[in-house]
N, C-alpha and C positions, 0 to 999 in steps of 0.2 A: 818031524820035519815034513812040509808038503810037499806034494811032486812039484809046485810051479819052482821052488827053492830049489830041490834037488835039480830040472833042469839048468837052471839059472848056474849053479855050482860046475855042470860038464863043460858049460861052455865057456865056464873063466872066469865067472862074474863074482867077485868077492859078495858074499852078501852076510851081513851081519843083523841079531835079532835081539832088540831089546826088549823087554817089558815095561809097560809105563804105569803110572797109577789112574788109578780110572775115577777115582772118588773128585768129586764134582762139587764145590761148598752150594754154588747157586743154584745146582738141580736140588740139592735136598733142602734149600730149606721151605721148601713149600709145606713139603713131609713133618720136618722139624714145627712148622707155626703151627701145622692141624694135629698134630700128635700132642702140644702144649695148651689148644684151646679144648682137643678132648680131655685131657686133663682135668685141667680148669672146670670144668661143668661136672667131671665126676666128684670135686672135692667139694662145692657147690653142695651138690648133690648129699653129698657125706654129712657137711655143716646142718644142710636141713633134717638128717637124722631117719630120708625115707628109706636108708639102706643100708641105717647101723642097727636098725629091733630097737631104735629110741625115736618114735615119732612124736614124741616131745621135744623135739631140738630145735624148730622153728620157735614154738610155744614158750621154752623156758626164757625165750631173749623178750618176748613182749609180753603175752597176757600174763607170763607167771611174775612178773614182778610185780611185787607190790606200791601201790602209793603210798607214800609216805608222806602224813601230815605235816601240811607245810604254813604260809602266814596265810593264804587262802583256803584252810580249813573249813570245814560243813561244822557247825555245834545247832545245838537245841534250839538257840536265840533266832537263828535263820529257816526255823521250820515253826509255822500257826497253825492256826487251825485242828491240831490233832492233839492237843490235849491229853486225851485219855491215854494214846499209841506212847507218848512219850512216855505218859508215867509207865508203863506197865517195861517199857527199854529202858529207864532210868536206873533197875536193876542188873542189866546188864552191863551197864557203863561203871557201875561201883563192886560188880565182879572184875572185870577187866584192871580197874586199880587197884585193888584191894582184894584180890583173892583169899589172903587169908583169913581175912574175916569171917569169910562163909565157910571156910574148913573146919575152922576153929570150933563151928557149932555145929558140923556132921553136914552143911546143904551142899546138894550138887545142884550146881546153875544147870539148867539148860542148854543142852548140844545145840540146839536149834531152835529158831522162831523164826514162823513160818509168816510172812506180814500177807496181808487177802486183803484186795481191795481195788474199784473201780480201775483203769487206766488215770492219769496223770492226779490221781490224790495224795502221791508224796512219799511211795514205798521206797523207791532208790535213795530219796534226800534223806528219808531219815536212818537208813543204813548207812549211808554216809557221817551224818549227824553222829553215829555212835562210836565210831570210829574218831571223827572228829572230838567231841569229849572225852573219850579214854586216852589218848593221844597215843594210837596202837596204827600198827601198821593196817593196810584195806587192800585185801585182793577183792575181785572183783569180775565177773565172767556170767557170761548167757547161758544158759541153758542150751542153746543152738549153739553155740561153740563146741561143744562137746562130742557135736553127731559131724561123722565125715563119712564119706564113701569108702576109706579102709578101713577092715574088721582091727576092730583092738584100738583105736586111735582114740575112743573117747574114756575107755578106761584108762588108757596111759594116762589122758590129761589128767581125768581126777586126781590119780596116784601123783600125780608130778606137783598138781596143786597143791596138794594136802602135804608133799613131803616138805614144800615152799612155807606154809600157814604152819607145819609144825616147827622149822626151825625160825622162824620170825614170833614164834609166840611171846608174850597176849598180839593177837590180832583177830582180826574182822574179816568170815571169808563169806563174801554176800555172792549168791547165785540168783541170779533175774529172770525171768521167767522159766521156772522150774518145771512147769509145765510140758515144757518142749522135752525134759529129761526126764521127768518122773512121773510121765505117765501112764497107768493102768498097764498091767502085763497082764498078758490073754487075752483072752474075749471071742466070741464066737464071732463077730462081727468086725474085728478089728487085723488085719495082716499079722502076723507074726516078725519084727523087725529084732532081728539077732544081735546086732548091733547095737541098738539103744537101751535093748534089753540088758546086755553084757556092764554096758556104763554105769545104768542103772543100779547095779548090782555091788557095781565095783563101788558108786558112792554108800550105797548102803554099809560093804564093809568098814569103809571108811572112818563114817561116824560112829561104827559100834567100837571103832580101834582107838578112841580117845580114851586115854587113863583121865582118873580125877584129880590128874595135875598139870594135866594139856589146857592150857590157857584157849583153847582157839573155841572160837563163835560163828555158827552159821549160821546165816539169816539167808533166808530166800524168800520171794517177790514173786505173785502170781493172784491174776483175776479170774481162775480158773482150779478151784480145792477140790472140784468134786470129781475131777477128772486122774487127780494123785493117787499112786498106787498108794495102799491102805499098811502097807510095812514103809514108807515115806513117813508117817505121820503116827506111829507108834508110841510109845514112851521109851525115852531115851535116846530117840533122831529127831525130828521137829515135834515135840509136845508141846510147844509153845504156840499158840496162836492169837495173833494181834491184829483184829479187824480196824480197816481203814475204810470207812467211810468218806463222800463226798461231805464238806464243811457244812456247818448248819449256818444261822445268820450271823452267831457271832464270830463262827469260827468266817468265813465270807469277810467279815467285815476285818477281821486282823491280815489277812492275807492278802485284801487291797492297800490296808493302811504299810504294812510292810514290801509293797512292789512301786507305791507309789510314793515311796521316799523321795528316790532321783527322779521324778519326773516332777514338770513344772504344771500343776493343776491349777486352775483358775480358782478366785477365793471363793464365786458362791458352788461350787462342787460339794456337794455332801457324800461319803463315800455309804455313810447309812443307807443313801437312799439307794444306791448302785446296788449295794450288799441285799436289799430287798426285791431289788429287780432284777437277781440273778439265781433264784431259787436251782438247788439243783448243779450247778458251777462246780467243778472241781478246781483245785489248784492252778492247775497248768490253762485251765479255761479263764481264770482271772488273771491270770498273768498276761496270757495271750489277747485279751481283754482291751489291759490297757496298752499295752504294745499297740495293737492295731491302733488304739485312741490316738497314742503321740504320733504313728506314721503318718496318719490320716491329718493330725497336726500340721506336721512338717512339711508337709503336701500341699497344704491350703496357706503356708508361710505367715504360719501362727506362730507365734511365743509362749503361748502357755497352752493348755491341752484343756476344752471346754465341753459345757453340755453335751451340745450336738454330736463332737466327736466320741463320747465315750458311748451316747445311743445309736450311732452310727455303728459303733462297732461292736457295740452287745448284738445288736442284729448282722454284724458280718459272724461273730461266732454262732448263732443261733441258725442262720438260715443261709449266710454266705452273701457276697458280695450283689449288689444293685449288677443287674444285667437290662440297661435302656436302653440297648444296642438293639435287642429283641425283638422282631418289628409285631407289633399282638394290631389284628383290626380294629376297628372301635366295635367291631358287634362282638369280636371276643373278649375286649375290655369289659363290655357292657356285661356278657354271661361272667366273665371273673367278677365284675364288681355285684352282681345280686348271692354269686358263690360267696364269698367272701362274708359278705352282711348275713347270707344266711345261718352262717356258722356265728357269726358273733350275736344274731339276733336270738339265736334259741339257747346260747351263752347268758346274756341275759334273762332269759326267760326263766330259767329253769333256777333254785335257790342254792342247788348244792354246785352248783357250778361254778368255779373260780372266777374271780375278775379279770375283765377284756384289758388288755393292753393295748395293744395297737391290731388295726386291718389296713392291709395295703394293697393296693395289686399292681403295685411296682416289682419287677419279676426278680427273685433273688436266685443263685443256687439253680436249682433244676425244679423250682418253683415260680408260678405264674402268677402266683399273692399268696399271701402270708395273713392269717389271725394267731394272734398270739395272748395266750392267757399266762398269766402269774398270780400265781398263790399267795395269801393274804401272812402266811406263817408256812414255817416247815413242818409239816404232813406225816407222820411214820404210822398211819393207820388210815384205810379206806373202809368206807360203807359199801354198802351193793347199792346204796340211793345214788353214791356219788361217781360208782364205776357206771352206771346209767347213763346218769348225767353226760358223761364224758362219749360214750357210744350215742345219745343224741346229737349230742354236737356235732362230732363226726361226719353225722347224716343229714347234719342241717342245710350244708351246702347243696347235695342233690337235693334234698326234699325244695329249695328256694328252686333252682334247673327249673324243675319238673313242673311247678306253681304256677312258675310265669311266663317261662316258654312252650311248656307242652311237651318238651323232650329232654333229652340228659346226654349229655358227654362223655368221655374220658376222665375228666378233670376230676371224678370222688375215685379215683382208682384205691389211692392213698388212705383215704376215710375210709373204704369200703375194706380193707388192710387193718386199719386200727379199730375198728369197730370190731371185726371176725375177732382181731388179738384180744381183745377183753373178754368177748363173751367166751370164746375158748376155755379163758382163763379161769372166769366164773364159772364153770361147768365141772372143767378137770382137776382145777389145782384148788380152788377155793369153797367149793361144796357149798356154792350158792345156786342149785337147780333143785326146785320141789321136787325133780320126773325124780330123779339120779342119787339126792339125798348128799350124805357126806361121805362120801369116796375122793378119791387121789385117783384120777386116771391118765397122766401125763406119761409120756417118754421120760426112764431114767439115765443118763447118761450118753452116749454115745450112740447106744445101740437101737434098731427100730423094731425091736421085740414088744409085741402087743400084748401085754396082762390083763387082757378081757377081750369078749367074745364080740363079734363081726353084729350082734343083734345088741350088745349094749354100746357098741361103736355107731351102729344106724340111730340110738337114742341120742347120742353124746350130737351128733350132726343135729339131729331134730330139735334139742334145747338150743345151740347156738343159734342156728335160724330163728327163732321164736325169739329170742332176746334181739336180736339184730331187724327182724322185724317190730317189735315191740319200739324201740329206740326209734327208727324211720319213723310210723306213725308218728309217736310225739314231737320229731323234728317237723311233719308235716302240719300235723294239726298247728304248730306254735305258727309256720310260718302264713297258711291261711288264715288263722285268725288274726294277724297282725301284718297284713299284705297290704294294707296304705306305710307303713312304717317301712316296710321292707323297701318300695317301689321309693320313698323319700331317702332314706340315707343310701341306698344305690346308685341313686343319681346324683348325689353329694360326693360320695365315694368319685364318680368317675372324674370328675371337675377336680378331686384335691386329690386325689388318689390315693392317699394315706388319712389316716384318722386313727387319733389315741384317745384313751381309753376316759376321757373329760369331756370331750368334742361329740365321743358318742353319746355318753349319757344325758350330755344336752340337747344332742335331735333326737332321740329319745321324748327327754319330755316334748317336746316341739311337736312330735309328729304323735301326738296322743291328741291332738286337737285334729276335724275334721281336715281333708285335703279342699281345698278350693280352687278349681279353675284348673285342676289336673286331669288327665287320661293317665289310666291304667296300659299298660301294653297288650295291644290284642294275641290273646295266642298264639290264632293262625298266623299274622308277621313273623311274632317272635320264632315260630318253630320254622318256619323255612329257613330265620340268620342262624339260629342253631344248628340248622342240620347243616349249613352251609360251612357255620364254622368248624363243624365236628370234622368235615372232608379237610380245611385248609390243615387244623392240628394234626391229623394221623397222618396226612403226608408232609407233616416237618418234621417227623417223627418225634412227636411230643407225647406219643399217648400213652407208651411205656414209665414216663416219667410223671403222667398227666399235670392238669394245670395245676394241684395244690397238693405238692407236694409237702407246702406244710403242714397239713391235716394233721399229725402227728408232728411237725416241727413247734404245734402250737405249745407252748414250755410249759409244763404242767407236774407235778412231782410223780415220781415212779407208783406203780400200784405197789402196796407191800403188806404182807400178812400179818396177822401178829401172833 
């Protein structure tokens, strides 16, 4: 009892004391809604599995489910060009139906086939395709899905994968760039990543845990074999290997005739001749090919998809779209257009040289002109005449600069790039140097450990110079002895601005007859608009990209050893 009560009571005052209840519904529910939406986030939370020790809880609701072959099925019939790749998967498509057959005779298929080959030549479609003709179920995951910033997360997936592919068997469990996962453990030169390592590890057990009545198939997808740890590729994990090359011409030609079903081609389109003038093309470059052809169509409110557009748009994949927005002066047109010819005139000149397609110095890409050569036939053997050949070329363009104006530019940044890359090549990888003999002295793999000495390194530098010097001369010599010819289709070039590879060879003949009633450009003019133009490009900042960046866009087949 208080005292103010206890007075109150002396003096007469009845007073009487209730209690009441103090619980309040509208104070608390504020309490009540934040206390249900923490809830809420922690079962959330729970569902996602980051706080059950099963960080495969998100994963088993999306990537781990399988696709299941449906009327839009991948088979054989919708994959060309790759021939060989099929036959050699065409086994594993009649293990997948027919298992017993091969038990029957003691064979174990293949855990693994490992598919190696360019970007966009067809490794995911036809891991599809296999799945698709067996008519099995197709998981299906990155290589980068695997790696996550918490420890244990990419071995669970595996684990969770495989326990997925083992109760769905026969199926298809294709892993894409593998790369990203099974790359190289150790290295002196390499971090140590615990994590990837761990995954690594985990798939390794993985595939050694298949008995020889587990129906399931791994195929994995990568442009990148030599960078795979070496217990990756063992017998009895991926020992299967199935090179995919880019298409040769006939394969070229089946892969147009197959994209350009539902398209509306004009009737004189030959797609032979496209298939010849795309040497080099993967899959996905012919496809995107004619894609670009019918947009470019659709654009110009055409009905059927013609010449122009399908040339229009070999050279949008080649070199990238027409940039006339560009503003170039006429004195840098002028240095592009003797650049330009120079390269294609010591193209001509030279016999192991490929045929000129087109010269343009209409700016494409991060290019300020374009020559471009195409090969007569598909190439899987070079000469040291014809790796030459190609470092002249290169250098044709300066060696023209230098002829006619007296100075040189930024614009051979690109050549002086492709020219170093061959002779490199000839020196360290192809044991085409008298000095050096037949040695291997390239970088192997990742690492920048040198396996030879700092004086056979000051040789290796001295042969490249010499062959790169060598090349220059004969780009220079072609273009003095042939500087009326050069001075005539330059100044043709600036008027049409483009020219193919008929057009040349007829000023060609043309300018083998005396010039009449022409001036040569004097030097000293030329080298003051040179030097003037050289100020205008380095501060448009063009000289990083310089003006011909095709110098190597010029389409010409890979160098390759045999």
């Amino acid at each position: 009892m208080s005292a103010t009560e206890e007075q109150l009571r002396q003096h007469g005052v009845n007073v009487t004391v209730q209690a009441t209840d103090d619980t309040n519904f509208g104070t608390m529910l504020p309490n009540i809604l934040g206390l249900l939406v923490l809830l809420s986030l922690l079962f959330l939370l729970l569902r996602r599995g980051n706080l059950l020790g099963n960080p495969m809880g998100a994963f088993t609701k999306h990537l781990g489910e399988a696709r299941q072959p449906d009327g839009g099925q991948v088979t054989f019939a919708d994959v060309v060009g790759v021939d060989e790749a099929k036959h050699e998967l065409e086994e594993v498509v009649q293990f997948l139906r027919t298992p017993s057959s091969f038990k029957e005779l003691g064979a174990r298929m293949p855990r693994g086939v490992l598919l190696v080959g360019p970007p966009g030549t067809g490794k995911t479609l036809l891991s599809r395709a296999v799945a698709g003709e067996a008519s099995v179920p197709y998981f299906s995951m990155s290589g980068s899905d695997f790696v996550e910033m918490f420890v244990g997360v990419g071995a669970a997936r595996v684990r969770d994968l495989f326990r997925h592919a083992k109760k769905n068997a026969p199926c298809i469990v294709f892993l894409d760039e593998i790369d990203a996962l099974g790359r190289r453990r150790g290295g002196s030169q390499v971090r140590t990543n615990e994590e990837r390592e761990q995954t690594l590890n985990q798939l390794l057990v993985e595939m050694d845990g298949f008995n020889t009545d587990c129906a399931v198939v791994v195929i994995a997808a990568t442009n990148r074999p030599d960078v795979l740890d070496p217990a990756l590729l063992r017998s009895g994990r991926f020992d299967r290997r199935v090179s995919i090359d880019a298409p040769d011409l006939n394969g070229r030609r089946a892969i147009l005739s197959l994209y350009a079903q539902h398209k509306p081609l004009a009737p004189d389109i030959d797609l032979d001749v496209i298939a010849r003038q795309t040497p080099g093309f993967t899959g996905a470059d012919l496809a995107n090919l004619l894609n670009e052809a019918a947009i470019l169509a659709a654009r110009g409110g055409l009905r059927t998809i013609g010449t122009e557009e399908l040339e229009e748009a070999s050279l949008r994949v080649m070199a990238g779209p027409e940039k006339r927005s560009r503003m170039i002066t006429p004195e840098e047109k002028a240095i592009i257009a003797y650049h330009e010819v120079g390269h294609a005139l010591v193209m001509k000149s030279i016999a192991k040289s490929d045929p000129v397609h087109k010269v343009s110095v209409v700016s494409r890409g991060q290019a300020l002109g374009i020559t471009i050569q195409l090969p007569l036939k598909d190439r899987y053997l070079t000469s040291k005449s014809e790796l030459m050949a190609r470092m002249a070329a290169a250098m044709g363009g300066r060696a023209a600069e230098e002829i006619i104006f007296g100075d040189v530019t930024t614009g051979a940044k690109q050549d002086i790039e492709a020219a170093t890359s061959i002779a490199r090549q000839m020196v360290c990888e192809f044991g085409m140097s008298e000095r050096l003999g037949l040695v291997t002295l390239h970088r192997k793999g990742d690492g920048d450990n040198l396996f030879f000495s700092e004086l056979t390194a000051a040789d290796v530098d001295a042969e490249i110079k010499a062959l790169t010097d060598a090349a220059y001369r004969q780009a220079s010599d072609i273009c003095t002895a042939r500087r009326a010819t050069l001075v005539r289709i330059a100044e043709h070039l600036q008027q049409v601005e483009t020219i193919n590879g008929d057009e040349l060879d007829a000023l060609l003949a043309e300018s083998e007859r005396p010039l009449q009633g022409r001036m040569l450009p004097r030097q000293s003019r030329g080298a003051a608009q040179i030097a003037a133009a050289s100020v205008e490009v380095a501060t448009a900042g063009l000289e990083d990209t310089g003006r011909d960046e095709q110098d190597t866009e010029e389409v010409a087949p890979p160098v390759a050893a045999g």
